[in-house]
C-alpha positions in Angstrom: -59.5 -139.3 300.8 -60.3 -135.9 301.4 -61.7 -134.1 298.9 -61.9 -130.9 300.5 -58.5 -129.9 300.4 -59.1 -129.2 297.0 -61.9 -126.5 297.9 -59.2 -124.5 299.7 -58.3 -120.9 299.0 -55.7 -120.5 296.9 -54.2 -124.2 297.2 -53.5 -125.2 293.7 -50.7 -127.7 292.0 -49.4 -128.0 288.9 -47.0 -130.8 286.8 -43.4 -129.6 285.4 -44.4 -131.8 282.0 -47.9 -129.5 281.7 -46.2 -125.9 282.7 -45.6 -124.0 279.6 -41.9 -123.0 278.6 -40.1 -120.0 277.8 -36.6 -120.1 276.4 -34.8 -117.2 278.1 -31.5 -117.8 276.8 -30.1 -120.9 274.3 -30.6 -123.5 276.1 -31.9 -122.2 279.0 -35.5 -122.7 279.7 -38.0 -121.6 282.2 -41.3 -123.6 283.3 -43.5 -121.2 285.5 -45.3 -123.8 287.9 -47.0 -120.5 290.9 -47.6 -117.5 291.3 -48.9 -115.7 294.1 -51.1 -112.7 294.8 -48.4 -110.3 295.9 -45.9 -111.5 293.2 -43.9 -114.5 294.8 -43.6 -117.4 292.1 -41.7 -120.5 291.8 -41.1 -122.3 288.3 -38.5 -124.7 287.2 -35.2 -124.1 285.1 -34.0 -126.2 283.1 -30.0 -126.0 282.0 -28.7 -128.1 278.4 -24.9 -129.1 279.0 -22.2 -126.1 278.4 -25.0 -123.6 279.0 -24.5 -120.3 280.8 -25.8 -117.6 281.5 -24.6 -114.4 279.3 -24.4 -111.6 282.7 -24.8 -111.5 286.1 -27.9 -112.8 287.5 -28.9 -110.5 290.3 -31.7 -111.4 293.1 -33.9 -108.2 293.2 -36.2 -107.3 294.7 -36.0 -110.0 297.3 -34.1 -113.4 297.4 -33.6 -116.3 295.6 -34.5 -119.4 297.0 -32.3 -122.9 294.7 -32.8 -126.7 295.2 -30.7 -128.4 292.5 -33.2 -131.5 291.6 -30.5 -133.4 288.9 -27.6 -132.8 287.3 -25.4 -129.9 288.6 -25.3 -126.3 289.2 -22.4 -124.0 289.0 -23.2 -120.3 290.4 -19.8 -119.2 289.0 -17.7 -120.1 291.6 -18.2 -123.9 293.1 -20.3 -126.6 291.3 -23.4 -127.8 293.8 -24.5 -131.4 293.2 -28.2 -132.6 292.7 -29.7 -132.6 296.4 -28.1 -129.0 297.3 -30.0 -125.8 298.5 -28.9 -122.1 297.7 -30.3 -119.4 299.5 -29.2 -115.8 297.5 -30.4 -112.9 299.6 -31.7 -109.3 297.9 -29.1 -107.6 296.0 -27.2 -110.8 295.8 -26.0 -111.9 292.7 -24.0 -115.2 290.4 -23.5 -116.6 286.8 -25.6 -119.7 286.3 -23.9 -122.6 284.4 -24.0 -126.1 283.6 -20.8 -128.4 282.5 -23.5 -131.4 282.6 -26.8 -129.9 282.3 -29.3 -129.6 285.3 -32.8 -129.0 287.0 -33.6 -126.4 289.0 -36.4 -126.1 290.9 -36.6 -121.9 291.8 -38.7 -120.1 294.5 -39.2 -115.9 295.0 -40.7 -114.9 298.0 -40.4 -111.0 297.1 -41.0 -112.1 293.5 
């Protein structure tokens, strides 16, 4: 073991089941698991069955970073399976929905 790791600047973890939730839309909920000093964060979104979301989802002021962990995604145009990575550059933008219901896990490095 090395303890020390643990005395690190800044290294931290945290558990999806322990990260407190924030519905942001019926059936659409939001588990913030980081954030950083200049306003990156990564959090985990979970998506019930025949959920969507009601506009456009746009990625400002930097990208969005996707890895589909179960279930699957649809970004209003294809469906991507558990296992798949989405990179959305700035300005970018889709529709987030789920036919089956899905977890994402979500990372902002512009925040």
């Amino acid at each position: 073991m090395h303890p020390e790791i643990l005395d690190q600047p800044g290294y931290t973890s945290a558990t999806v089941r322990e990260a407190p939730v924030r519905e942001l839309f019926p059936g659409i909920r939001i588990r913030p698991l980081w954030t950083g000093p200049g306003g990156a964060h990564a959090g985990v979104l979970e998506m019930d069955a025949g959920t969507s979301w009601p506009r456009r989802d746009v990625h400002e002021p930097g990208p969005e970073e996707v890895f589909v962990v179960e279930g699957t995604f649809n970004d209003g145009a294809r469906d991507h399976p558990a296992g798949t990575f989405l990179h959305a550059p700035a300005g970018s933008w889709h529709v987030p929905a789920s036919a089956t219901g899905c977890t994402l896990f979500l990372f902002y490095p512009e925040g």
